[in-house]
Backbone atoms as SQL, in Angstrom:
CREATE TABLE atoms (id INTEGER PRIMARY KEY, chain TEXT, resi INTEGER, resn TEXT, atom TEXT, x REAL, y REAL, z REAL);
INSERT INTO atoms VALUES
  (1, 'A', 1, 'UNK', 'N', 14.102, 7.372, 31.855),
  (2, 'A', 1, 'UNK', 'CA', 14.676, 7.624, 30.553),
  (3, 'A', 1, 'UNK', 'C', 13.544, 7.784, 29.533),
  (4, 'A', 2, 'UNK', 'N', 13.891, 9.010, 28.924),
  (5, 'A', 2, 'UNK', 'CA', 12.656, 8.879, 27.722),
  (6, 'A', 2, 'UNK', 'C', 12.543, 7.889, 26.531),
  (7, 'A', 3, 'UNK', 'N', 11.337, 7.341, 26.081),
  (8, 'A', 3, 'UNK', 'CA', 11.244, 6.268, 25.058),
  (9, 'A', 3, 'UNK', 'C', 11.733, 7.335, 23.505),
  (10, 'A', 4, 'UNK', 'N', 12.962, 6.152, 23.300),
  (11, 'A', 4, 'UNK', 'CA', 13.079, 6.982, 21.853),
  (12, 'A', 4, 'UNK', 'C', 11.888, 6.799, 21.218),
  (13, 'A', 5, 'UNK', 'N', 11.958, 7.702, 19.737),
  (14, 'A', 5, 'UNK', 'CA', 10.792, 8.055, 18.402),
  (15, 'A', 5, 'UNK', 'C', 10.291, 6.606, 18.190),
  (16, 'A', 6, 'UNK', 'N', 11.621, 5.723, 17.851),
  (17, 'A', 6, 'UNK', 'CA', 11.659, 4.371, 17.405),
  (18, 'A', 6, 'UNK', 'C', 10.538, 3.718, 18.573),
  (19, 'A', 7, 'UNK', 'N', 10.726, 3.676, 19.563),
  (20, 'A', 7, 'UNK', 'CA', 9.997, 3.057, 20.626),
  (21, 'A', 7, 'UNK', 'C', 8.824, 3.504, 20.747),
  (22, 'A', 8, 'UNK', 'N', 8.424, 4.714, 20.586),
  (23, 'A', 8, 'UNK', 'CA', 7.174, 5.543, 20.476),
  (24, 'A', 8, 'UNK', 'C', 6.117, 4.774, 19.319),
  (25, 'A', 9, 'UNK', 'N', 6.909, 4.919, 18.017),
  (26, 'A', 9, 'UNK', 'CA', 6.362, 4.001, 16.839),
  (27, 'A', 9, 'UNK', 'C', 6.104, 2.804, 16.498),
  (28, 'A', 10, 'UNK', 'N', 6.684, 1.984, 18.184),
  (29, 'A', 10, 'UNK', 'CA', 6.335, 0.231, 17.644),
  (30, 'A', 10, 'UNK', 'C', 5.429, 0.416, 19.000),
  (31, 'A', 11, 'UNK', 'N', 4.805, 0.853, 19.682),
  (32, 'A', 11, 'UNK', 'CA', 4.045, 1.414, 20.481),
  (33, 'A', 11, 'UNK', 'C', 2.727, 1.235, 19.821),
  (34, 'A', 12, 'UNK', 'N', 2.422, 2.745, 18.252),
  (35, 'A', 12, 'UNK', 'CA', 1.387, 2.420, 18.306),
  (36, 'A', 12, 'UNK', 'C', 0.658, 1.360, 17.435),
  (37, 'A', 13, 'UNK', 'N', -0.942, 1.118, 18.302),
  (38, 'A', 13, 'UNK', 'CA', -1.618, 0.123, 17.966),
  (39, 'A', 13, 'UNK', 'C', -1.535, -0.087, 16.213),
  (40, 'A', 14, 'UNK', 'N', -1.670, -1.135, 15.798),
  (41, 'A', 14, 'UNK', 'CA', -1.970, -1.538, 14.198),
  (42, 'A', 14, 'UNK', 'C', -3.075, -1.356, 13.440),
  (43, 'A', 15, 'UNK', 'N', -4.037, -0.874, 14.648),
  (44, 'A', 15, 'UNK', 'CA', -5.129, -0.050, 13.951),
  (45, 'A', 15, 'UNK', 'C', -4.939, 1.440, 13.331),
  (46, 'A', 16, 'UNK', 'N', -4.006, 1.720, 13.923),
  (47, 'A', 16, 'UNK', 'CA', -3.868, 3.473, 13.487),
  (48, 'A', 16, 'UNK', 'C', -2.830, 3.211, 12.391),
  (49, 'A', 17, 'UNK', 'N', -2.012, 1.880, 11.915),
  (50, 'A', 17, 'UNK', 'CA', -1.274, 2.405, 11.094),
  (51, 'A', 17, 'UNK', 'C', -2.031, 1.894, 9.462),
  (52, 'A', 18, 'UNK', 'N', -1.732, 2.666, 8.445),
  (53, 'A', 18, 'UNK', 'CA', -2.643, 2.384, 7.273),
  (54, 'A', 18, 'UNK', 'C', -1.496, 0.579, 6.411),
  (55, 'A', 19, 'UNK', 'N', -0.275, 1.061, 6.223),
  (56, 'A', 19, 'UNK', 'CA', 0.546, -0.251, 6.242),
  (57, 'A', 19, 'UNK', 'C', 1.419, -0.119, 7.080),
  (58, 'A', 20, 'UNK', 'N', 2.388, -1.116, 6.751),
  (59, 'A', 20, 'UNK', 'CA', 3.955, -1.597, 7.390),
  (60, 'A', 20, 'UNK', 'C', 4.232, -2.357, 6.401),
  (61, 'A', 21, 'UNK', 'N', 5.643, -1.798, 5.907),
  (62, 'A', 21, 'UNK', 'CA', 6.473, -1.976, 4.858),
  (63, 'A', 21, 'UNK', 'C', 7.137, -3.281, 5.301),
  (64, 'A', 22, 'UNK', 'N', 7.276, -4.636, 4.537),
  (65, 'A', 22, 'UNK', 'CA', 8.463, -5.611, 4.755),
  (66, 'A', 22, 'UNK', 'C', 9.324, -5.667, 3.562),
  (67, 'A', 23, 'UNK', 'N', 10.412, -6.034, 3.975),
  (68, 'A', 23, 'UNK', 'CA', 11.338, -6.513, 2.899),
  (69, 'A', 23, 'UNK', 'C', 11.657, -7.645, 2.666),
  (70, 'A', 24, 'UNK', 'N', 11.298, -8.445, 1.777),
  (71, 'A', 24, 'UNK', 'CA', 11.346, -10.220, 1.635),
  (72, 'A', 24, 'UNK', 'C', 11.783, -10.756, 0.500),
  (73, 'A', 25, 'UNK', 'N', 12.808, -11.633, 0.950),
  (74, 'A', 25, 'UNK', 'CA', 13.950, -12.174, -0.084),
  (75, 'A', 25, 'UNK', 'C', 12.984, -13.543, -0.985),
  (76, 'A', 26, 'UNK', 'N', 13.368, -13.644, -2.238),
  (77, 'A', 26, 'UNK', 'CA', 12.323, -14.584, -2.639),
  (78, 'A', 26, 'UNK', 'C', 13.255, -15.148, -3.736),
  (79, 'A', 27, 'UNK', 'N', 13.460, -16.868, -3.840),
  (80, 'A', 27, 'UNK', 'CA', 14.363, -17.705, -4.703),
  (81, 'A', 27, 'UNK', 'C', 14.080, -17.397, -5.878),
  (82, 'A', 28, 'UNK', 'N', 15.342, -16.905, -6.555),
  (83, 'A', 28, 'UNK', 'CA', 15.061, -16.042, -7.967),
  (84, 'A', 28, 'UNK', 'C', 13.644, -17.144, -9.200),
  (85, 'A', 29, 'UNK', 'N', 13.833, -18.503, -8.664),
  (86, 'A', 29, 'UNK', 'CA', 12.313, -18.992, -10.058),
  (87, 'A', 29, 'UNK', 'C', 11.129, -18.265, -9.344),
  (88, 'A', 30, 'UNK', 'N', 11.371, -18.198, -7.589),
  (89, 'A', 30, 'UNK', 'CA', 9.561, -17.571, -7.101),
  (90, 'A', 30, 'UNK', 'C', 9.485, -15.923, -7.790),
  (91, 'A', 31, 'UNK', 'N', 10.377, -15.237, -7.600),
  (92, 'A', 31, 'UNK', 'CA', 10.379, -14.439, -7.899),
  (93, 'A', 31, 'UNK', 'C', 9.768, -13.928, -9.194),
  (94, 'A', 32, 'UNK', 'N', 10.428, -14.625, -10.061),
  (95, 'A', 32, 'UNK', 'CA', 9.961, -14.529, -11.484),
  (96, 'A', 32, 'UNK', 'C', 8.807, -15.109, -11.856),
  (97, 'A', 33, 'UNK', 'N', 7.898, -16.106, -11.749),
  (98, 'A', 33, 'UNK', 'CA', 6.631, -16.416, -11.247),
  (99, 'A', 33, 'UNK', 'C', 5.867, -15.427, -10.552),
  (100, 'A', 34, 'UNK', 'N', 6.309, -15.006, -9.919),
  (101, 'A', 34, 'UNK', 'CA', 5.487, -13.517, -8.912),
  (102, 'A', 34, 'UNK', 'C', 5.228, -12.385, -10.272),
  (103, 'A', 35, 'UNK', 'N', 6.885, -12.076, -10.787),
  (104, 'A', 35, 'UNK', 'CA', 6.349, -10.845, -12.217),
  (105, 'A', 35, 'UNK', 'C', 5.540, -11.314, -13.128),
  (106, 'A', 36, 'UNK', 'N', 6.112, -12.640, -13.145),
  (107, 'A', 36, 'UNK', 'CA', 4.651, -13.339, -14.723),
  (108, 'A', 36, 'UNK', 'C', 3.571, -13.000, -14.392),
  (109, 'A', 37, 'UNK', 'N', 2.909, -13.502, -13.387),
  (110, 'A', 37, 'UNK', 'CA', 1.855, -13.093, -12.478),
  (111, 'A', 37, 'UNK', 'C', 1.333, -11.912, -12.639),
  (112, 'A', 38, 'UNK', 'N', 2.315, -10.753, -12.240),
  (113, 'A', 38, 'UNK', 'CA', 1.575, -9.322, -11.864),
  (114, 'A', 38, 'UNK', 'C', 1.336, -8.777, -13.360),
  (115, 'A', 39, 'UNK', 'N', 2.400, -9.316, -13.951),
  (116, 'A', 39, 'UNK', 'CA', 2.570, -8.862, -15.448),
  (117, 'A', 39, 'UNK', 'C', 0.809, -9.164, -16.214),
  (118, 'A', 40, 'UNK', 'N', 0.828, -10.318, -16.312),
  (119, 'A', 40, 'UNK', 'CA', -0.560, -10.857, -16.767),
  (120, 'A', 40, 'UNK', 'C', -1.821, -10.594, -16.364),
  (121, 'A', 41, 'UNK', 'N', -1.505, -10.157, -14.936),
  (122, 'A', 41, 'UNK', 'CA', -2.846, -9.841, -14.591),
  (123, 'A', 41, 'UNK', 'C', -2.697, -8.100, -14.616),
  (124, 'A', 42, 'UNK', 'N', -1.701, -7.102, -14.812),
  (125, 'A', 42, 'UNK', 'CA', -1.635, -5.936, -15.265),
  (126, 'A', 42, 'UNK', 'C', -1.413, -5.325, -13.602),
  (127, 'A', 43, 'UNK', 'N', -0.867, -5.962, -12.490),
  (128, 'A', 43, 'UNK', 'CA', -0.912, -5.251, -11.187),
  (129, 'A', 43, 'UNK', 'C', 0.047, -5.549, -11.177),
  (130, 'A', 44, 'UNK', 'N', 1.088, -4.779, -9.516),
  (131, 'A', 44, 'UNK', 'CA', 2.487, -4.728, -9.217),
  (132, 'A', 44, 'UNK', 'C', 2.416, -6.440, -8.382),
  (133, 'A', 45, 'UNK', 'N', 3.955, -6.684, -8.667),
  (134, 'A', 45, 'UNK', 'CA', 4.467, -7.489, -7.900),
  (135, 'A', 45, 'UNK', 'C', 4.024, -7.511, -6.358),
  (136, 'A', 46, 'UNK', 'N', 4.240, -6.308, -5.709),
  (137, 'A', 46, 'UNK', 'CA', 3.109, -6.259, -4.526),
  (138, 'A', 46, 'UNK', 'C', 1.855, -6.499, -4.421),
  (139, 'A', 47, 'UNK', 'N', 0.719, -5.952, -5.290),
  (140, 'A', 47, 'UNK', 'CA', -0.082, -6.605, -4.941),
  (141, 'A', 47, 'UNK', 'C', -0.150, -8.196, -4.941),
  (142, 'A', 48, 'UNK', 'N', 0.303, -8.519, -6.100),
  (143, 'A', 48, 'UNK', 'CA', 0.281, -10.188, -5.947),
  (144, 'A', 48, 'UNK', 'C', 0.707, -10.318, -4.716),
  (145, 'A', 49, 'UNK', 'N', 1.875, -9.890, -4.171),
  (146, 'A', 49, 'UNK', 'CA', 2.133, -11.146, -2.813),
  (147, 'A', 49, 'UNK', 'C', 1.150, -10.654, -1.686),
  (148, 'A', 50, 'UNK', 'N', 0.530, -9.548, -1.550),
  (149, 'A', 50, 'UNK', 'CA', -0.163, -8.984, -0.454),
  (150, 'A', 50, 'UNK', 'C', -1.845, -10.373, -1.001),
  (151, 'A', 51, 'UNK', 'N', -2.383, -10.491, -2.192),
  (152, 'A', 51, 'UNK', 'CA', -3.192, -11.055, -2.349),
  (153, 'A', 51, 'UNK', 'C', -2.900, -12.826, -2.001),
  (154, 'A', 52, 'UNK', 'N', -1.576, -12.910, -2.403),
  (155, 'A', 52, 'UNK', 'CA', -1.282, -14.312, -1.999),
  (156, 'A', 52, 'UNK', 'C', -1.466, -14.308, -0.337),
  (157, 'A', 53, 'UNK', 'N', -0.867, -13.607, 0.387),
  (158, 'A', 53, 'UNK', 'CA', -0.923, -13.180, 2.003),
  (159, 'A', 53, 'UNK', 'C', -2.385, -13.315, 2.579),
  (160, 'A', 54, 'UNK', 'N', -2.960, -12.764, 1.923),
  (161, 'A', 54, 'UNK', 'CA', -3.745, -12.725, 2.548),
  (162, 'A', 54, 'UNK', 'C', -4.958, -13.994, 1.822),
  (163, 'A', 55, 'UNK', 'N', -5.170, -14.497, 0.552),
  (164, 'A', 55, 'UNK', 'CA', -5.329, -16.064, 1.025),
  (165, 'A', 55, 'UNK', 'C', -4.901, -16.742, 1.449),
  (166, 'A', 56, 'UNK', 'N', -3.618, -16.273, 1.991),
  (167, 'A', 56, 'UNK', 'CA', -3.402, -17.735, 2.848),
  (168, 'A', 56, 'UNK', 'C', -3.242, -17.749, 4.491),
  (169, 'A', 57, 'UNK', 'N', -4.002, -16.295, 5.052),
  (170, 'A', 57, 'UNK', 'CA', -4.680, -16.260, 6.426),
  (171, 'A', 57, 'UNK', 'C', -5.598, -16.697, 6.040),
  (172, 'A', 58, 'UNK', 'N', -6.563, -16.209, 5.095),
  (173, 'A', 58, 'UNK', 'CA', -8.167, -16.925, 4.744),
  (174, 'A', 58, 'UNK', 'C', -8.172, -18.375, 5.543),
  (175, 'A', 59, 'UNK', 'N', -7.344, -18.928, 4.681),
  (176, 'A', 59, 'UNK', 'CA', -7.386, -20.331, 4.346),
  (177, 'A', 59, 'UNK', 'C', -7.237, -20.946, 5.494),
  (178, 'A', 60, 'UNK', 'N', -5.654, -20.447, 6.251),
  (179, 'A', 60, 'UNK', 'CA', -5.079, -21.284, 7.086),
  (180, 'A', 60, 'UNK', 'C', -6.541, -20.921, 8.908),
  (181, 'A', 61, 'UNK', 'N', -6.434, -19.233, 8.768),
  (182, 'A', 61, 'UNK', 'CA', -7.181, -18.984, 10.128),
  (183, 'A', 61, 'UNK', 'C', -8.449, -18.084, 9.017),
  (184, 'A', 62, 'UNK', 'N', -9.378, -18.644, 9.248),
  (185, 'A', 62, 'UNK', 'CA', -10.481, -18.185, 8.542),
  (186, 'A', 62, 'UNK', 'C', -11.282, -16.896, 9.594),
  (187, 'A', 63, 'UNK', 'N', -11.082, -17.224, 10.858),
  (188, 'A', 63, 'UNK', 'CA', -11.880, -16.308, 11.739),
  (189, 'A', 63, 'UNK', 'C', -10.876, -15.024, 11.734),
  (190, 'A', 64, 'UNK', 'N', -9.746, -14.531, 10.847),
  (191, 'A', 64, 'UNK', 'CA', -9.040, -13.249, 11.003),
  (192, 'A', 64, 'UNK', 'C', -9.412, -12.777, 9.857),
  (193, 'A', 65, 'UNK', 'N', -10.191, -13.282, 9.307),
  (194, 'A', 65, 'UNK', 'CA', -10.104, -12.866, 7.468),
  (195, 'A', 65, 'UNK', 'C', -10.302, -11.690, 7.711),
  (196, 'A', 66, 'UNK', 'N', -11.329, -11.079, 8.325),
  (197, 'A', 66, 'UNK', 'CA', -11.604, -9.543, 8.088),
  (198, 'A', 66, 'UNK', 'C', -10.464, -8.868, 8.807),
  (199, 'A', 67, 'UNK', 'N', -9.795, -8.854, 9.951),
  (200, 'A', 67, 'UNK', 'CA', -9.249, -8.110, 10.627),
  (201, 'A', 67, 'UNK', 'C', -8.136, -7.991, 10.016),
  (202, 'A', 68, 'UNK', 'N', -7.259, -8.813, 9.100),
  (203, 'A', 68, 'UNK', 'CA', -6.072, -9.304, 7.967),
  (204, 'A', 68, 'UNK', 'C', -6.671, -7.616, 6.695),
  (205, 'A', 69, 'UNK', 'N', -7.740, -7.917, 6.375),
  (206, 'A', 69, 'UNK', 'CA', -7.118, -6.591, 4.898),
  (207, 'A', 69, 'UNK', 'C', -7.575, -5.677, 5.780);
């Protein structure tokens, strides 16, 4: 049987892809803390959580730091 498109695409490696989109539910006070945030510092709500994400591989596994951004 041929591999559907879908199957083809979780196939390839995570090196070839540039992102991967999530969708993540967040308790409306985090939420709003997240816009204060992006607001103040003049960046999107995404970057904040991608910067939060990724201090907190830093932190938790320090030997992925580079392979993480």
């Amino acid at each position: 049987m041929k591999p559907s498109k879908k199957q083809k695409d979780s196939q390839v490696s995570d090196e070839n892809l540039a992102s991967v989109r999530a969708s993540i539910s967040f308790p409306p006070d985090i939420y709003q803390t997240l816009e204060q945030i992006a607001s103040q510092k003049k960046v999107s709500l995404a970057w904040v959580v991608r910067d939060a994400a990724e201090q907190y591989i830093a932190e938790k596994w320090p030997l992925l730091r580079k392979s993480a951004t």
